[in-house]
N, C-alpha and C positions, 0 to 999 in steps of 0.2 A: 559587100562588093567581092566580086570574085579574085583569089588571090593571082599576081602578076609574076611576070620574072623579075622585078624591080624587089620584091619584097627581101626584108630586110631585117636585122636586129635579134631579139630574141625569142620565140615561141616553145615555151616550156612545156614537155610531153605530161600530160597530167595522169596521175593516178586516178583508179577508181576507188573510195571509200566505200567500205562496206562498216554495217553494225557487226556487232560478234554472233550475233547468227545467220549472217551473210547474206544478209538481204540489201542493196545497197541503200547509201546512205546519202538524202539526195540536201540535208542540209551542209554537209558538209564540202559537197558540191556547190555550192553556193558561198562558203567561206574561200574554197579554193578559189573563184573566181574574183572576188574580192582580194584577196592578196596577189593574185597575177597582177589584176588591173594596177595594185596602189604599188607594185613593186616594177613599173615600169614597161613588161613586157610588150611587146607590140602584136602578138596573136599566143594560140593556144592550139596545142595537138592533142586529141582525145581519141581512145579506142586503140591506144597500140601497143605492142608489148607490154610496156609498163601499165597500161589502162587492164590487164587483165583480159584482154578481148574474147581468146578462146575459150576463157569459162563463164561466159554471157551466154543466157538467152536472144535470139532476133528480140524480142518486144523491147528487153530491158538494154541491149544496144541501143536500140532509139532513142526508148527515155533520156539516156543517161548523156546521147550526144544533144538530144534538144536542150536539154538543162544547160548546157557549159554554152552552147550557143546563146541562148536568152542570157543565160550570166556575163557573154562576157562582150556582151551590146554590142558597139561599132565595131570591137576588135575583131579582125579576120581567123575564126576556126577550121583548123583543118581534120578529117576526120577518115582515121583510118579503116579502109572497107578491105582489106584483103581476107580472102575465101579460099575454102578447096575447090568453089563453083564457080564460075561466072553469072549463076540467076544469082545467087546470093548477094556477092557485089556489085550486082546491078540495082538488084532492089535496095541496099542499104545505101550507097551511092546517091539515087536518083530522089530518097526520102530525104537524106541531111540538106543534099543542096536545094531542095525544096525548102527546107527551113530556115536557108540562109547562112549554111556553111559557104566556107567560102573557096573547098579543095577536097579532095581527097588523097588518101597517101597509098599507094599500091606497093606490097611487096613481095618478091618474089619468090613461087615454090622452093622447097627442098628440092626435087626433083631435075628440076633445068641444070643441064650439065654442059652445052654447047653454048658458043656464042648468038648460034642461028637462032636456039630455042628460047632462049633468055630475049630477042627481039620479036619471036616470033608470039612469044605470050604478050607482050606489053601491046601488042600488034591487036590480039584477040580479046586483050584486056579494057584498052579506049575504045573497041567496037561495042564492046558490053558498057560499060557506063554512059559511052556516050563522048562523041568528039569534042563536046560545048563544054564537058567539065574539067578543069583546070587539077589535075595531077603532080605528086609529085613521088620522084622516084626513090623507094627509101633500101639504098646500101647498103645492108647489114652483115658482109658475109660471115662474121665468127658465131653469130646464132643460126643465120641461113643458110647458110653452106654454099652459098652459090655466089661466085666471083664475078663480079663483072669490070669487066677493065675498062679502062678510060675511053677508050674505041668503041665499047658498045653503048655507053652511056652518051657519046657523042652520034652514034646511028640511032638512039632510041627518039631523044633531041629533035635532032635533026627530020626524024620521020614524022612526029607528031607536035603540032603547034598547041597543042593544050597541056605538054611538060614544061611546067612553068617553075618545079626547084627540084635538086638533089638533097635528099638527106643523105649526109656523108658521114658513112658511121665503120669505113677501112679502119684496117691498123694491122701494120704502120699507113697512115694514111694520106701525110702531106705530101708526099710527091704524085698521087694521086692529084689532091687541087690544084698544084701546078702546074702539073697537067695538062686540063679541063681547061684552064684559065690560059693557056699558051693559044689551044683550040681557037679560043674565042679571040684572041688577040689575032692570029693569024685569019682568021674569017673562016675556019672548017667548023664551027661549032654555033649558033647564035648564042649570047645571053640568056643565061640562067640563073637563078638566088643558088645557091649553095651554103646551106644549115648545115650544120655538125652535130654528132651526137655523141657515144660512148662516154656518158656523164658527162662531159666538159673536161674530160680527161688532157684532151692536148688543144682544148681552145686557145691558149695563151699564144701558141703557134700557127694554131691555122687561123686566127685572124690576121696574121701578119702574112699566112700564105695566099689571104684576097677570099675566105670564106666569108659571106656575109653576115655571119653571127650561129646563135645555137640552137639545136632544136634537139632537148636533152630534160632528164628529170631530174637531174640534179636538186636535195633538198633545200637549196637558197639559190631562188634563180632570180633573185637579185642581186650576187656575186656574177651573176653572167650575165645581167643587162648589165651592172657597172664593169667587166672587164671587157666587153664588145662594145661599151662608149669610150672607154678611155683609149681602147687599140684606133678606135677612130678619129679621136681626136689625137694623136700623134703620144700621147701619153705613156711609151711603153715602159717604164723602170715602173712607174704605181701601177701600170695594168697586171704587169709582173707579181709584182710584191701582194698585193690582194689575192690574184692567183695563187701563190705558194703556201699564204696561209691557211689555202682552204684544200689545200693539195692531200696532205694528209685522211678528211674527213672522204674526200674525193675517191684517194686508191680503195678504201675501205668500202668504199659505197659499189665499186666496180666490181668485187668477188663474185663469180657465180655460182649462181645459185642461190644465192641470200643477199644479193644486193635489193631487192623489192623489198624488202623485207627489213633492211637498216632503211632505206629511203622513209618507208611509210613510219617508220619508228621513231625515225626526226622531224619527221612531219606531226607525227601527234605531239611530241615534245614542243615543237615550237608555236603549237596549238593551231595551225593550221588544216588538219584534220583532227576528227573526235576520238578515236582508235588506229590501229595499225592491221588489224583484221585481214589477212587477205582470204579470197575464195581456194579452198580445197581442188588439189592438191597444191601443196604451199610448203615452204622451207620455215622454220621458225629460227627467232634467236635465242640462244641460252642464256642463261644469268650472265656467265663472264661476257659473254659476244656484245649485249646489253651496256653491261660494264663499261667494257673498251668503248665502244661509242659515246659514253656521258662522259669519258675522260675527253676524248677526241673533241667534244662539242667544248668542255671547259677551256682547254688549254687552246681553242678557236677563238672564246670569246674573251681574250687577252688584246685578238688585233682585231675581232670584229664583232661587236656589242650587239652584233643580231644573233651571233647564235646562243646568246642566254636565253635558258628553258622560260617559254609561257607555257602550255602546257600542260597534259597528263603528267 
């Protein structure tokens, strides 16, 4: 089904697995889909940032978004096509949702430095993929460099009825959703889903600020389906208190440069992928870096028995 502005809850940004000679790894693609599914999430984002995308082949792009699509059955996948080209992200666009994605995520050049130019790409952007397919607009300015303030994300909105979420990944970012959400309260803005990302860095907050959950790769993104149920069910002192435990593993995870690289590390730890492998050019972690993180996972799983190592 194609994704709506009603959409909700958590959509965890999936890593690509690769073997150690960097060929991807499409069992392991298949394990990750299985622990989405049983750890509650309500969709999945593949091909972005965290997915490795710029060091994909086009063929192996496809494979890897068909695979997570067939894995993760009814659930709603959204799949990141942004290009230097618009043939590019037309053609990878018009093939996922052909297979049953159910979005795609566009983000924007380095390059746009205007407000004009930032609406006027998203403009030339939905003519290329196609008005019929349901987008979603991914905020990222401290890797993108390009700002967009709540006004152009309300004209972007506003101009095209197939932007149906925000991935809000500012910082400082909550007065940003308040924002948005005043917008929409006052009738200048229609309804939108609004996802958060930067790890789940300040989810604890911005669900209280009326973001609809997360859309982050965080290596237990079952700490984010249970702290975006419990902000909803009015539960904030435990949504809290789960948060904070996991707050620690969290800062560590957001370093750059080597944040890919502790994510996928915990991910083979907790045997959810096979390796930590990434494709070249890649950041690695050293013994101690290593280290620090198996302290970080022990002294987590005092208050939360999922992060004991299954595991490499």
């Amino acid at each position: 089904m194609p994704l709506t502005a009603d959409a909700a809850g958590v959509f965890p940004i999936a890593p690509t697995p690769f073997h150690p000679d960097g060929s991807v790894d499409f069992g392991s693609i298949d394990r990750l889909c299985a622990a989405y599914r049983g750890c509650g999430a309500n969709g999945l984002t593949v091909l972005g940032i965290l997915g490795e995308a710029p060091k994909l082949e086009p063929d192996e792009s496809l494979a890897i978004a068909f695979r997570f699509i067939a894995g993760m059955g009814d659930l709603p996948v959204v799949v990141g096509v942004s290009a230097s080209g618009f043939a590019a992200m037309r053609a990878l666009a018009r093939a996922v949702m052909d297979k049953g994605a159910a979005a795609v995520m566009i983000a924007p050049p380095p390059h746009l430095r205007t407000d004009d130019q930032i609406t006027a790409y998203y403009a030339q952007a939905v003519e290329a993929v196609g008005a019929d397919v349901p987008f979603v607009i991914q905020d990222y300015p401290l890797t993108l460099t390009v700002q967009m303030a709540p006004e152009v994300i309300r004209r972007i909105v506003e101009a095209h009825p197939s932007c149906v979420m925000l991935k809000h990944e500012d910082w400082p970012g909550l007065e940003k959703i308040s924002t948005l959400r005043a917008f929409t309260a006052q009738g200048r803005m229609r309804h939108i889903s609004i996802l958060t990302g930067n790890g789940g860095l300040f989810l604890d907050f911005e669900t209280e600020r009326r973001a609809d959950g997360a859309m982050t790769g965080y290596a237990f993104p079952e700490m984010l389906v249970d702290v975006v149920r419990l902000a909803r069910d009015g539960a904030r002192e435990a949504a809290h208190d789960l948060f904070d435990a996991h707050l620690p593993l969290l800062r560590y995870e957001q370093q750059p440069g080597i944040g890919l690289a502790v994510r996928k590390y915990v991910l083979a730890a907790r045997g959810l992928i096979a390796g930590d492998t990434q494709r070249k050019p890649a950041a690695t972690l050293s013994a101690t870096a290593r280290a620090e993180v198996d302290y970080l996972l022990a002294r987590l799983a005092r208050h939360d028995p999922r992060a004991l190592r299954t595991g490499a």
